[in-house]
C-alpha positions as a LaTeX table, in Angstrom:
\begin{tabular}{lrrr}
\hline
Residue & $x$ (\AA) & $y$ (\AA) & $z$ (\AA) \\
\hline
Unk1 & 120.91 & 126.92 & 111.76 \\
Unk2 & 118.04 & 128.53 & 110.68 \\
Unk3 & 114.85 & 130.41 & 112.03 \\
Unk4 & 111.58 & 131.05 & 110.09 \\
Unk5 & 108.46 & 132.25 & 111.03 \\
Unk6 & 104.93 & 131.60 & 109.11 \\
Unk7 & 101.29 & 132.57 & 109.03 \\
Unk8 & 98.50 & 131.08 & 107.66 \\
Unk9 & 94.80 & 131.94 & 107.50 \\
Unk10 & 94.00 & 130.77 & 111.00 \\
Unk11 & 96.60 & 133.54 & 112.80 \\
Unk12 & 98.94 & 130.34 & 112.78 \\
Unk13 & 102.48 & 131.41 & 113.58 \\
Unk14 & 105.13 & 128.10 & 113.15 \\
Unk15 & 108.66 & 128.50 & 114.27 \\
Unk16 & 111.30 & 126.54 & 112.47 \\
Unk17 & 114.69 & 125.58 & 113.16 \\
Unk18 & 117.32 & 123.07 & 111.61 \\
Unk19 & 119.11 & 122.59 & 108.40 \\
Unk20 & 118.56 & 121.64 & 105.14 \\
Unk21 & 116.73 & 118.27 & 105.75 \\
Unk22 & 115.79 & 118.49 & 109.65 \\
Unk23 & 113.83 & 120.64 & 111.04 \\
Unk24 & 112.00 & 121.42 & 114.24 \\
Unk25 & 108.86 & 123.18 & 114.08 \\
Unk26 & 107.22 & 125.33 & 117.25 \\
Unk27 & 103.26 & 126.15 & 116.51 \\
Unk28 & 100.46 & 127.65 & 118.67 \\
Unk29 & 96.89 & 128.22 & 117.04 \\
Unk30 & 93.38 & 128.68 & 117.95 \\
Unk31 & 90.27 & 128.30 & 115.34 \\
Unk32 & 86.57 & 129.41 & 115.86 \\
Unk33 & 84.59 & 127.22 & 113.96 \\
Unk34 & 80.84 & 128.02 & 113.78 \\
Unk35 & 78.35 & 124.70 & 114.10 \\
Unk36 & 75.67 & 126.59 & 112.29 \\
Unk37 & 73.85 & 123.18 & 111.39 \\
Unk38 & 72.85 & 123.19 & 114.75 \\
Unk39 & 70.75 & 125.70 & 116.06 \\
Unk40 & 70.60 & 124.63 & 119.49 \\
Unk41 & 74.69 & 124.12 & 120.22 \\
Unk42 & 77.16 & 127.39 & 120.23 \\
Unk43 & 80.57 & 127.88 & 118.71 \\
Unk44 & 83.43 & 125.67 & 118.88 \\
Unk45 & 86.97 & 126.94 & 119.60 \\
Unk46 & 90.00 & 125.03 & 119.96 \\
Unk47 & 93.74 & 126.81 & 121.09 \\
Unk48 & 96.55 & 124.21 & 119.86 \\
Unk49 & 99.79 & 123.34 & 120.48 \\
Unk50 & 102.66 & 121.76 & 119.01 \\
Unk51 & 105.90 & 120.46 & 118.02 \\
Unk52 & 107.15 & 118.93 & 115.24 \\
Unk53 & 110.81 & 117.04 & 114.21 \\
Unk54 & 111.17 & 116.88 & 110.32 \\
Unk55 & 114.36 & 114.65 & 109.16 \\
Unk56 & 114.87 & 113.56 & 105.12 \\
Unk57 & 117.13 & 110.82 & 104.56 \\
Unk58 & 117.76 & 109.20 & 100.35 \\
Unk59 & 114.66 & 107.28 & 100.54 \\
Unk60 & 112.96 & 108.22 & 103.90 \\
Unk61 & 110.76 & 111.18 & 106.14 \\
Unk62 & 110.41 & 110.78 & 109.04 \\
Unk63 & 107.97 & 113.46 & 111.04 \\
Unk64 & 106.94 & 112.95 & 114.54 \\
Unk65 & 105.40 & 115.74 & 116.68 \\
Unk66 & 103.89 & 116.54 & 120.13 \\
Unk67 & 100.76 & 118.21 & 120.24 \\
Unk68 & 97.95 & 119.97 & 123.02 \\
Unk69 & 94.84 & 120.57 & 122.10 \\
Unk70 & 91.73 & 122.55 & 123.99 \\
Unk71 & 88.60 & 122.47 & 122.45 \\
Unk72 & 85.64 & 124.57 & 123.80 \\
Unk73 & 82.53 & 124.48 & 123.39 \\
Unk74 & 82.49 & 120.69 & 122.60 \\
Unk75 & 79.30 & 119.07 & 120.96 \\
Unk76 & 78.62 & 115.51 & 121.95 \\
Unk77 & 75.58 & 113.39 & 121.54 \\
Unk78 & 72.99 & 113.19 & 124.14 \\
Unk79 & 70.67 & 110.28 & 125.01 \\
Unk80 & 67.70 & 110.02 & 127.39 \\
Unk81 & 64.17 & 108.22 & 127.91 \\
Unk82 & 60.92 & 110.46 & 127.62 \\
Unk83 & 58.04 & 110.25 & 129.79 \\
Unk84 & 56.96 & 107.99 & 127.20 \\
Unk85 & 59.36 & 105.01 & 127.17 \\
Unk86 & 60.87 & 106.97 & 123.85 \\
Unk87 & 64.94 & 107.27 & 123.52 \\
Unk88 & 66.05 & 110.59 & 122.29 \\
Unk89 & 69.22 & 111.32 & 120.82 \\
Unk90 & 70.25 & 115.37 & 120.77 \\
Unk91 & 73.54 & 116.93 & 120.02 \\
Unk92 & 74.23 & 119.48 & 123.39 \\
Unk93 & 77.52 & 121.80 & 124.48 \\
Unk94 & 80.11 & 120.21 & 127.35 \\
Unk95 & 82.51 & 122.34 & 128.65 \\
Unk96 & 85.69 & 121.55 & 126.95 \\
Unk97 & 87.57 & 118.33 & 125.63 \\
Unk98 & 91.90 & 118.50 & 126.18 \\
Unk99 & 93.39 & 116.37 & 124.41 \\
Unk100 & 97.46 & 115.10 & 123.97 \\
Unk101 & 99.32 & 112.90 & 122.02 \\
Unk102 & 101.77 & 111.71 & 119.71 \\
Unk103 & 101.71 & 112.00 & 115.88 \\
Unk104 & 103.64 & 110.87 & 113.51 \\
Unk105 & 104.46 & 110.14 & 109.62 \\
Unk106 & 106.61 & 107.89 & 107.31 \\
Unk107 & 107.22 & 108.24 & 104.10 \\
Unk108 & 109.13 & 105.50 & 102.37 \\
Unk109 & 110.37 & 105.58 & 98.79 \\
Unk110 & 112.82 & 102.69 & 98.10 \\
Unk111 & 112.31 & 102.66 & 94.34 \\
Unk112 & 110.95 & 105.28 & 91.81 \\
Unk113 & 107.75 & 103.03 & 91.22 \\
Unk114 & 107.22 & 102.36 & 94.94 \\
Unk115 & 105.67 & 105.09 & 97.72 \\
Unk116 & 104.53 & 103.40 & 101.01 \\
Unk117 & 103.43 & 106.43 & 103.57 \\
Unk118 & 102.57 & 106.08 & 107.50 \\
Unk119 & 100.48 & 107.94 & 109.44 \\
Unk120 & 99.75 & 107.27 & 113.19 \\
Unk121 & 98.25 & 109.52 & 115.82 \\
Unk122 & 97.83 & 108.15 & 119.30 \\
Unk123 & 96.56 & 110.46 & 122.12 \\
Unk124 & 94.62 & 110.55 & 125.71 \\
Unk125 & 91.41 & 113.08 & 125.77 \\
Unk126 & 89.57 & 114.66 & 128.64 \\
Unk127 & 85.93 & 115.95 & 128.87 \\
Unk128 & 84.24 & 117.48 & 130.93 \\
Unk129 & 81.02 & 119.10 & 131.49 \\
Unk130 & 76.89 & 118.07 & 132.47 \\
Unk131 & 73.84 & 118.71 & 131.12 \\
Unk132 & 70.26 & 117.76 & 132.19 \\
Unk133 & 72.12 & 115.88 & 135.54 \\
Unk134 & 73.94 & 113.71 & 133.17 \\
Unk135 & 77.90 & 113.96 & 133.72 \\
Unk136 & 79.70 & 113.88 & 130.77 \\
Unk137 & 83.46 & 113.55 & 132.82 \\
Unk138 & 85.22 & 111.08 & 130.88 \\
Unk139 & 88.83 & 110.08 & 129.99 \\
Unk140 & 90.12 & 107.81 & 127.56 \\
Unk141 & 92.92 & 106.77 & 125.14 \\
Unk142 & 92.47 & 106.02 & 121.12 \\
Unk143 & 94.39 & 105.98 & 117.81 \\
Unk144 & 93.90 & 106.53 & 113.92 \\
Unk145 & 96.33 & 105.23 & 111.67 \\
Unk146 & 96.70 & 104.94 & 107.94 \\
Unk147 & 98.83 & 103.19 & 105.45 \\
Unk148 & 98.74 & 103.74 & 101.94 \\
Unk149 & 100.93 & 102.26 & 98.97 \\
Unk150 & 101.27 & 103.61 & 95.53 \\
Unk151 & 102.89 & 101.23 & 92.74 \\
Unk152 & 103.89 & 102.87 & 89.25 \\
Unk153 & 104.78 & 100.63 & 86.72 \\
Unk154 & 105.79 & 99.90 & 82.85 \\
Unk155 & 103.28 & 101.22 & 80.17 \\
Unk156 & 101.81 & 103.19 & 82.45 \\
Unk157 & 99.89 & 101.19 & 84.88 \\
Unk158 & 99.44 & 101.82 & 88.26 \\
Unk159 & 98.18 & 100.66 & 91.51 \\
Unk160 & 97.46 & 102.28 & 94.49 \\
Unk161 & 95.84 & 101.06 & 98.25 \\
Unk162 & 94.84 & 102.83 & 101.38 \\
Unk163 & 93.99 & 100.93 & 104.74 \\
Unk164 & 92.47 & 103.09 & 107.47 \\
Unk165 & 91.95 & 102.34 & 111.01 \\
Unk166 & 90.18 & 104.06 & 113.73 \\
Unk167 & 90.58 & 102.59 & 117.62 \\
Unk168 & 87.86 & 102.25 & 119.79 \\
Unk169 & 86.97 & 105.40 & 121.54 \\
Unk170 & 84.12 & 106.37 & 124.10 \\
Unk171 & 82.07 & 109.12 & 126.10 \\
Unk172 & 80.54 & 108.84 & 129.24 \\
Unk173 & 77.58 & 107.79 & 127.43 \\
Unk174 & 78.84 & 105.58 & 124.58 \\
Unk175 & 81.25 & 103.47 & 123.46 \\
Unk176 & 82.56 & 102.62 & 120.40 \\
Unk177 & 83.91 & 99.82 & 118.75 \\
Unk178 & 87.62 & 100.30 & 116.48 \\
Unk179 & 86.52 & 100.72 & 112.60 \\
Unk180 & 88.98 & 99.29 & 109.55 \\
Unk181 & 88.54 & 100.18 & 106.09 \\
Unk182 & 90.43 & 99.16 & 102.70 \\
Unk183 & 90.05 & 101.28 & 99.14 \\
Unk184 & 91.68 & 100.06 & 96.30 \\
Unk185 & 92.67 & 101.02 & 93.12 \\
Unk186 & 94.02 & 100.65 & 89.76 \\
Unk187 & 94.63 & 102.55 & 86.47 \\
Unk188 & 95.96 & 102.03 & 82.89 \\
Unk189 & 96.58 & 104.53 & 80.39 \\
Unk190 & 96.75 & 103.80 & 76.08 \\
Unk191 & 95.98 & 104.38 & 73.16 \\
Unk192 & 98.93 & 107.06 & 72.94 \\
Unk193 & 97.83 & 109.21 & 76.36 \\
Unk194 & 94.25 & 109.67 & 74.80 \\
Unk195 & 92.66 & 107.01 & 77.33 \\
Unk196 & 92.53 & 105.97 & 81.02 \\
Unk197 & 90.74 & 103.04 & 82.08 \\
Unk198 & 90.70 & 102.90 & 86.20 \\
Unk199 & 89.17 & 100.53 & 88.09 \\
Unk200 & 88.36 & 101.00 & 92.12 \\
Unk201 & 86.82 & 99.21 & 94.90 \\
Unk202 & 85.33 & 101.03 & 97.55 \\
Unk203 & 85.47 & 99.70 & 101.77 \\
Unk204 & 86.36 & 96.30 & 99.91 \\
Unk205 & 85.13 & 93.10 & 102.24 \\
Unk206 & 82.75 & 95.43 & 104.03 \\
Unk207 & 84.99 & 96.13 & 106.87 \\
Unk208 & 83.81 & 99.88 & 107.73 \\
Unk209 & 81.07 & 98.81 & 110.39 \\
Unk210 & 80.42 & 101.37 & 113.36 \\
Unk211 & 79.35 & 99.50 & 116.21 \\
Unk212 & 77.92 & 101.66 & 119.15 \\
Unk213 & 76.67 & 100.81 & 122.81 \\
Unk214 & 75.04 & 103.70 & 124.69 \\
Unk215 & 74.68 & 102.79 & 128.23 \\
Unk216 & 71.75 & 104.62 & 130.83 \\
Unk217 & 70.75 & 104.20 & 134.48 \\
Unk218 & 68.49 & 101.52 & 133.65 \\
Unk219 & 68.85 & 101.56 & 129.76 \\
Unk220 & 71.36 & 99.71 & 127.42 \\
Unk221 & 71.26 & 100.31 & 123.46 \\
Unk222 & 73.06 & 98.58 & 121.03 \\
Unk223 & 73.48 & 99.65 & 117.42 \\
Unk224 & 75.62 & 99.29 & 113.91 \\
Unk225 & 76.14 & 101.70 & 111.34 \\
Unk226 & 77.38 & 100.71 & 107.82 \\
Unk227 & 77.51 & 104.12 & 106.49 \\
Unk228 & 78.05 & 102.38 & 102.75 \\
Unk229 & 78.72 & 98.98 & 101.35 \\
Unk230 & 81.36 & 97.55 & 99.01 \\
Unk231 & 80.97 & 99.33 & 96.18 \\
Unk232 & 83.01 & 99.10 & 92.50 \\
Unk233 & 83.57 & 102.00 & 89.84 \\
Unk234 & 84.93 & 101.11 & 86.36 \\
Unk235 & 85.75 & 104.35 & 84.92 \\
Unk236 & 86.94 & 104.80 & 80.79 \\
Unk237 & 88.28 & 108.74 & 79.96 \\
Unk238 & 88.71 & 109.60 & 76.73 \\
Unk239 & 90.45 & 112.94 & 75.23 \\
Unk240 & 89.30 & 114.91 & 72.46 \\
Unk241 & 91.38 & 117.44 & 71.61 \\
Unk242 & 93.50 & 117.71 & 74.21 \\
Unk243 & 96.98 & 119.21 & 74.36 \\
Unk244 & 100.70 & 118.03 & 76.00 \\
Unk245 & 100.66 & 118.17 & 80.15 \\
Unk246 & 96.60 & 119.53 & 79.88 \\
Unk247 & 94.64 & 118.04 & 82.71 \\
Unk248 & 91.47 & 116.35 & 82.20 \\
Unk249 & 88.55 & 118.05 & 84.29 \\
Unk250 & 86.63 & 115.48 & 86.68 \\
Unk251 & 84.14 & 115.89 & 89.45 \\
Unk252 & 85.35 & 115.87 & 93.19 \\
Unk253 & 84.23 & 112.92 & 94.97 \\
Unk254 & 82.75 & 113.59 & 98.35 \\
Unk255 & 84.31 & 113.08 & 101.43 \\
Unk256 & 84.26 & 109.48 & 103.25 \\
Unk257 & 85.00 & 108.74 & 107.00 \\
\hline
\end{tabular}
């Protein structure tokens, strides 16, 4: 058995213990991160806890862990009626938000040209705090998963999907509704490593719909988000020039929730 201790750039300090493929992993942590974009909220800090169970088997990881978190200093969206029949929406501080659960991921890899991974995180939250003689006490459960499957095949063609899902959640304010997403994917390369021609489809069928309803003392508001469409990229690289195992340069895409 062995015991090894890490740091990274948040002070974390991670404890592990096991053999060659299984491992259990102790963590604590706590990150300051500064909401600058809003002038009116403070920092955010959050202390964490966990532990983690790694095991490798010929074709299979398997990684659950057990995690605490306490977030201060928690930002959550605010909405009242003016004097003049107006609804305002304002981001304000709570208190703090705990929050415990269960995470865990798969990775399954039957076949060189086949990677299927899992990811699942299921956990119960608490918040508390007021503002403005609005209680924002609330306690709920919710999970995220994710599946994702990568196909490689002959002359170099490849396939690749990813289906998210996000559960219904709420405040003491607002709930909402779970969100599913699919992106896929697909990619060919000839004309002797010198061209790629990918093809990918963005939130395919339209799925990714947030669906909110904010409930007052004598108020009820119902709204839908579609942050972005379907959308479909065909994509042709060419290389001039370029030498054995050089990468091509391409521009990061932006984040998507």
């Amino acid at each position: 058995m062995e015991l090894e201790v890490f740091h990274n750039q948040q002070g974390k300090k991670k404890q592990a213990y096991g053999t060659k493929d299984e491992n259990i992993f102790l963590s604590s942590f706590a990150i300051q991160v500064d909401e600058k974009v809003i002038n009116s909220c403070n920092e955010k800090c959050s202390c964490h806890e966990e532990i983690a169970f790694l095991k490798n088997w010929k074709t299979i990881t398997f990684n659950p862990s057990l995690y605490y978190q306490n977030n201060k200093g928690v930002i959550e969206d605010y909405t009242y009626r003016n004097a003049d029949g107006l609804f305002i929406t304002m981001p304000v501080n709570i208190n703090n938000e705990m929050r415990s659960g269960l995470e865990l991921s798969i990775l399954y890899n039957p076949v060189k040209w086949l990677q299927v991974n899992t990811e699942l995180n299921l956990f119960h939250y608490v918040e508390k705090g007021d503002y403005q003689n609005q209680s924002f006490n609330y306690s709920g459960n919710t999970l995220t998963a994710r599946l994702s499957a990568q196909l490689k095949l002959k002359n170099k063609l490849a396939f690749q999907t990813l289906y998210n899902f996000r559960g219904a959640n709420a405040t003491s304010q607002t709930h909402t509704n779970a969100i599913h997403s699919i992106d896929l994917g697909c990619s060919k390369v000839f004309l002797k490593d010198k061209a790629t021609v990918s093809f990918d489809v963005s939130n395919l069928f339209g799925l990714r719909k947030i669906n909110t309803k904010t409930v007052g003392s004598d108020y009820s508001i119902g709204h839908t988000n579609i942050p972005n469409a379907a959308r479909y990229r065909l994509t042709l690289v060419y290389r001039l020039n370029l030498k054995d195992n050089q990468s091509v340069r391409q521009a990061k895409s932006g984040n998507r929730n």
